[in-house]
Each structure stands twice: as structure tokens, then as C-alpha cells.
C-alpha positions in Angstrom: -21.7 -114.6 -61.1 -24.7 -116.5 -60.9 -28.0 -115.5 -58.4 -31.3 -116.8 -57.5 -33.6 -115.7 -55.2 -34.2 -118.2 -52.4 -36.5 -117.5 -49.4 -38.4 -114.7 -48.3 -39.3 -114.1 -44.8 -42.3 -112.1 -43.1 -43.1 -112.4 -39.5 -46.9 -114.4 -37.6 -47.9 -114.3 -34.3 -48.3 -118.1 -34.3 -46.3 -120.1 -36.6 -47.9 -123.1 -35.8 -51.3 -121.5 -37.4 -49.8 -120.0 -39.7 -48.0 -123.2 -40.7 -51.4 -124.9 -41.0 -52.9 -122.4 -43.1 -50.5 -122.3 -45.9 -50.7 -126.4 -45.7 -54.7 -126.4 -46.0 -53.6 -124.3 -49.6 -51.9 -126.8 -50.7 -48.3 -126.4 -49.6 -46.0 -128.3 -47.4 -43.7 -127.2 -44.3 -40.4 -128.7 -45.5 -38.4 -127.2 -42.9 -38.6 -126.2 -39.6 -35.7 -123.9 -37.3 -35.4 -122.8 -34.3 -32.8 -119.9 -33.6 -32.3 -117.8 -30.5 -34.8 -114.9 -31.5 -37.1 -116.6 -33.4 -39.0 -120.1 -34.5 -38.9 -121.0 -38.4 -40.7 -122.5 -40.7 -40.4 -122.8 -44.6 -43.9 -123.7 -46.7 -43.8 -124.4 -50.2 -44.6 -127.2 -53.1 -43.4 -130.4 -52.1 -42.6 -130.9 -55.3 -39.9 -127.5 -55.3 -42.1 -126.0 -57.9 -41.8 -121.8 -57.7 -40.7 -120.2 -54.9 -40.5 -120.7 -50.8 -41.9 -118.7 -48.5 -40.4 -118.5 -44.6 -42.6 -118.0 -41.2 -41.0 -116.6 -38.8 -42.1 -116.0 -35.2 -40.0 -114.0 -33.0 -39.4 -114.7 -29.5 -40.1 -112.6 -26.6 -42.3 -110.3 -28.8 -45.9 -110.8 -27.9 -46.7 -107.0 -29.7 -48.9 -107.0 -32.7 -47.5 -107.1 -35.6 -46.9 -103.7 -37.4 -47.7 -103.9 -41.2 -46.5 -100.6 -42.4 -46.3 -99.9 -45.9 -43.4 -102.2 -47.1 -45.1 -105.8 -48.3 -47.7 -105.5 -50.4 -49.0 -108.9 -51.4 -47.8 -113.1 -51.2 -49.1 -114.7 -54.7 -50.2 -118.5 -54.6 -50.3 -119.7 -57.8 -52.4 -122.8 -58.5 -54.5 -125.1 -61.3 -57.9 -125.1 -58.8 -58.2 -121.4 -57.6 -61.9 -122.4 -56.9 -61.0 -124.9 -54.5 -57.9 -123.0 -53.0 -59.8 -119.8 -51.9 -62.4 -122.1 -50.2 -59.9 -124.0 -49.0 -58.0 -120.3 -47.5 -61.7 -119.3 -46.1 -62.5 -123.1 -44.2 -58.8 -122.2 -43.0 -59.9 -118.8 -41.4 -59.2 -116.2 -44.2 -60.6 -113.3 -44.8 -62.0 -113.1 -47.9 -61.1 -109.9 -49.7 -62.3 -110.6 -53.1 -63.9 -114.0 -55.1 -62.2 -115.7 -57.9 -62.5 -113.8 -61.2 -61.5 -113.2 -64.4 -58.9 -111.1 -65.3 -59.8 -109.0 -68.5 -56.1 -107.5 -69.1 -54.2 -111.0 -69.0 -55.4 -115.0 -69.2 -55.9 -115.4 -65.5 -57.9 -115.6 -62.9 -57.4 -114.0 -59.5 -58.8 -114.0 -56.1 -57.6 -112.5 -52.9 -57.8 -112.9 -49.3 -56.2 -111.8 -46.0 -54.6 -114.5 -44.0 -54.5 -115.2 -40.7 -52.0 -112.1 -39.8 -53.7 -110.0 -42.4 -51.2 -110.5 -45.1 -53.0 -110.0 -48.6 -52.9 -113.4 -50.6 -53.0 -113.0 -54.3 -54.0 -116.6 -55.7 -53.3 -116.7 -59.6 -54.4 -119.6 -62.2 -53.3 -118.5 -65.6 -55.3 -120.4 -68.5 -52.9 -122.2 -69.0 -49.5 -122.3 -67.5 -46.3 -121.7 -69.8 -45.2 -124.5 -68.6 -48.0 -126.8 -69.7 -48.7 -127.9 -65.7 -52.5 -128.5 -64.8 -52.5 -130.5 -61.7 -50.0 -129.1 -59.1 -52.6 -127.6 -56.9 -50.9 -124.6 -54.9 -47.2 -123.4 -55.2 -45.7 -120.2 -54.3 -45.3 -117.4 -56.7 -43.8 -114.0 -56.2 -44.0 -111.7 -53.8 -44.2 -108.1 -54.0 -42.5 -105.3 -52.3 -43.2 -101.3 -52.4 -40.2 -99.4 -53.2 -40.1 -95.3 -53.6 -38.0 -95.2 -56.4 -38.3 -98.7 -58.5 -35.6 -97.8 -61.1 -33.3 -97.3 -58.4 -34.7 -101.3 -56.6 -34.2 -102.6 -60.0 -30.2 -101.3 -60.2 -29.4 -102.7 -56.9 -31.2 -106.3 -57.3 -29.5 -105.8 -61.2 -26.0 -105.7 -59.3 -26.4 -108.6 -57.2 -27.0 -111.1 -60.3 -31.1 -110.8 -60.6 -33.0 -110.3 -64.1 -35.4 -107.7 -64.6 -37.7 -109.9 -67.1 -40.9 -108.5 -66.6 -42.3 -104.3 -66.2 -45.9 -103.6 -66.0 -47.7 -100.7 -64.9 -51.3 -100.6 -63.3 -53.7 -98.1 -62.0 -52.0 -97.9 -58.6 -48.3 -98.7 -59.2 -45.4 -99.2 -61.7 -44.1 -102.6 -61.3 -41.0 -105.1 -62.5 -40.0 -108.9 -61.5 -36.8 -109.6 -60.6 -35.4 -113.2 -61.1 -33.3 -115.7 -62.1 -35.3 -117.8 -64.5 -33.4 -120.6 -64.7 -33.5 -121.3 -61.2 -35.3 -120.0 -57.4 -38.1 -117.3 -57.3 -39.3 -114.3 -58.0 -39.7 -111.0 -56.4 -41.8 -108.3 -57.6 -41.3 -104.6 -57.4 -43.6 -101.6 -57.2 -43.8 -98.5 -57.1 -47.2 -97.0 -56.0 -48.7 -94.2 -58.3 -49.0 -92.2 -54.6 -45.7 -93.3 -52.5 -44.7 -90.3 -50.3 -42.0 -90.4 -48.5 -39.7 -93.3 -47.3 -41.3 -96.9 -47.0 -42.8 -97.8 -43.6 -40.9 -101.1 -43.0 -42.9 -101.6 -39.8 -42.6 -105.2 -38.5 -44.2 -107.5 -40.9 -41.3 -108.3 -43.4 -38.1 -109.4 -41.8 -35.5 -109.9 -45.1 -35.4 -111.8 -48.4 -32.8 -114.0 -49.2 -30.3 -113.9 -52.4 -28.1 -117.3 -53.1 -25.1 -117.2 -55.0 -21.9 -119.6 -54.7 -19.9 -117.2 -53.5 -21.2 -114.7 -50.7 -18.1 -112.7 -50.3 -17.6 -111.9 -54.0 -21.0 -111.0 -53.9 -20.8 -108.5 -50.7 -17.8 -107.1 -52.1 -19.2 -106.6 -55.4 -22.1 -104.6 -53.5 -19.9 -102.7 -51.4 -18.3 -101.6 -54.6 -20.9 -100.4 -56.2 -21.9 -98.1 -53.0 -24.9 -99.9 -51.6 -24.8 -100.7 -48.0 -23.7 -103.8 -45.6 -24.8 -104.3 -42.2 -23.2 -107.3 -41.4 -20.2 -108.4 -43.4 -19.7 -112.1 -44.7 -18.7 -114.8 -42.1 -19.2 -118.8 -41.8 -22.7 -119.9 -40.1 -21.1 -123.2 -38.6 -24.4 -124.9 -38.1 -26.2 -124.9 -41.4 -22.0 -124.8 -43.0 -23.2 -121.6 -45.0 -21.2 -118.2 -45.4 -24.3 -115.4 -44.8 -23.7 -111.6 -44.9 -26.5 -108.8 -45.1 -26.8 -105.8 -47.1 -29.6 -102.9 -47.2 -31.5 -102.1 -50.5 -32.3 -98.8 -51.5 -35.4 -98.6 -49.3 -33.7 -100.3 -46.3 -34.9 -104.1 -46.8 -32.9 -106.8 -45.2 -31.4 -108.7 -47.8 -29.4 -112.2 -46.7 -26.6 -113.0 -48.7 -25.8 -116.7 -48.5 -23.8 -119.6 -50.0 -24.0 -123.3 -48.9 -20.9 -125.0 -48.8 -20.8 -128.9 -49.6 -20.5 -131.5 -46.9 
């Protein structure tokens, strides 16, 4: 059965600034929810290039967020990393380190922290696979720490994804997860000094997998002795059958098929 990654979701004090940060990079908030416990907001290219990347503030929870252990890093990829970063510092970043050039692959990176002290990667690779030079920000992967990433890479493996990418760095082992003909792209790492089980704390609230058929995809899950914690069942108001499972390490992940008009 076929699976993409859609949406992943980590939780701001103020969607509204968040919102308008992620829009001074470059991107655009094509949708906007509200549901009982929280208010939602989706940022990406307007153009639907890459990935999408959901805001959510919750209701009635005026505590600071908690960042734990479990998301790492949010990549930005763009074609004027120059003029992003400046553009993320005018827009109240923190910088955490100037565009440079990476001497391992053909990119250049730069990072900051944004305005609820999530580390942004931005990435311009010289030049694109895909030949583009002018879309100025779109969202790339994001990156998750896991304890045991051969483990991560079964379970994502079972729900449809593609490991199509392994890399290892100083600090961490890591893979991507993907479809690559279609949605985003998660990456996974395991950190060279990970003791213990992941801090999930309260930044990251769950990642989403599509498929066209949620239940097949639950019971295929189930099946393979991974977790639910909420079992398949029609969500009337966007006419999409969600379910939930836990990874490995206890993530959140939202099974979901949309269902045509």
C-alpha cells in the first residue's frame, strides 16, 4: 500500500508569531484550524514544493514549552540562504550560526533558533537535483532523535515509508524516511550519547502518515506488534478516517485518509 509523509506538528506559544516568522522565510500559511484544544496553522511553499510544517498552539496551556530531547532540528531549504537567515534574524531569531560552506557535501548551511527556540537548519545545495534556483524558502525535513534507529527505521518501513538515505556524523547516526514520489521527509537519528528513553517533553505533538486506506494501514501495524492508541474512525468534519499509533520511542503518529467529496 502506498504512503507519504504529510504534516508534522510541534507546538508555539503564539501561533500568530510564529505564523509570521516562517512567512518573513519565505513560506505561506495555507491553512488555518481551530479544534477544541488547540489553534492550527500549516506554513509551507505556496507552490507545494517539499514538505509542510504544522503550528500548533494549545488552549488553556499558558506553561512554557518543554523541549526535552525528542526534536532535534526543522530544515528550510532555499536558493538565497544569505537573504533567508537575515530575513529569520529581522524576524527575531536567534542566530546560532552564519551561512557557510559545507566541506563534506555541496551545501551551504546556517542555523538559528526561532522564536520558541526550535533549531532551524536552512540548506542551499549548489545546485538542486532538481535543477530549481529561484523558489526562495520551502520546507525540508525534519529530524527526530530515536534510541534505537534500526528499530525507528522497521516501524516507519512497515507503514509504507523508504529508507533512501543513511548517514553518520560526529554526534549521531542518521536515515531519511520517505516516499519520494510524493509528501516529505523525516529524518532519523540516533545520537552517538543517547541514554536512556527519549525526553518527549512538550515541544513535538505527532507527525502525520497518509495512505488511502487508514484501516488497512492500523491493522497492518497492529499486526506487526507496534502499538495503537486510538483505533481508526471517520473525522466527519474534514470527511477523513484518522487513527493513531505510537513508534518505538512513543511519538504520535496520525494515520489518515481523505475520502472524496
Amino acid at each position: 500500500m502506498e504512503a507519504w509523509l504529510g504534516q508534522y506538528c510541534i507546538n508555539v506559544a503564539d501561533l500568530d508569531r510564529s505564523v509570521a516568522f516562517y512567512e518573513a522565510l519565505g513560506l505561506a500559511n495555507t491553512s488555518r484550524t481551530d479544534i477544541p484544544q488547540a489553534r492550527e496553522a500549516i506554513v509551507e511553499d505556496a507552490g507545494g514544493k517539499g514538505g509542510k510544517l504544522q503550528l500548533a498552539q494549545q488552549l488553556g496551556d499558558v506553561a512554557p514549552i518543554q523541549k526535552g530531547n525528542a526534536f532535534w532540528k526543522l530544515y528550510v531549504n532555499t536558493n538565497d540562504i544569505d537573504t533567508v537567515y537575515q530575513a529569520a534574524l529581522d524576524a527575531g531569531a536567534v542566530a546560532v550560526s552564519a551561512p557557510q560552506r559545507a566541506e563534506r557535501w555541496p551545501v551551504t548551511i546556517g542555523f538559528v533558533e526561532d522564536r520558541d527556540g526550535y533549531l532551524v537548519e536552512f540548506v542551499q545545495r549548489h545546485p538542486w537535483l532538481d535543477g530549481d534556483d529561484t523558489t526562495r524558502a520551502w520546507v525540508g525535513q525534519y529530524c527526530i532523535n530515536v534510541t534505537d534507529i534500526e528499530a525507528s527505521i522497521k516501524f516507519y518501513e512497515t507503514l509504507g515509508l523508504e529508507c533512501t538515505s543513511r548517514t553518520e556524523i560526529e554526534v549521531a547516526k542518521e536515515a531519511i524516511l520517505e516516499n519520494p514520489a510524493r509528501g516529505g521527509k523525516m529524518q532519523l537519528a540516533q545520537q552517538v550519547g543517547q541514554d536512556g528513553p527519549i525526553d518527549m517533553g512538550t515541544a513535538m505533538w505527532k507527525l502525520y502518515v497518509w495512505s488511502h486506506d487508514t484501516g488497512e494501514l492500523h491493522e497492518k501495524a497492529v499486526a506487526a506488534g507496534y502499538t495503537s492508541t486510538m483505533e481508526p474512525f471517520k473525522a466527519e468534519r474534514w470527511n477523513t478516517t484518522i487513527a493513531f499509533l505510537a513508534d518505538p520511542d512513543g511519538y504520535q503518529v496520525e494515520l489518515a485518509t481523505r475520502h472524496p467529496d
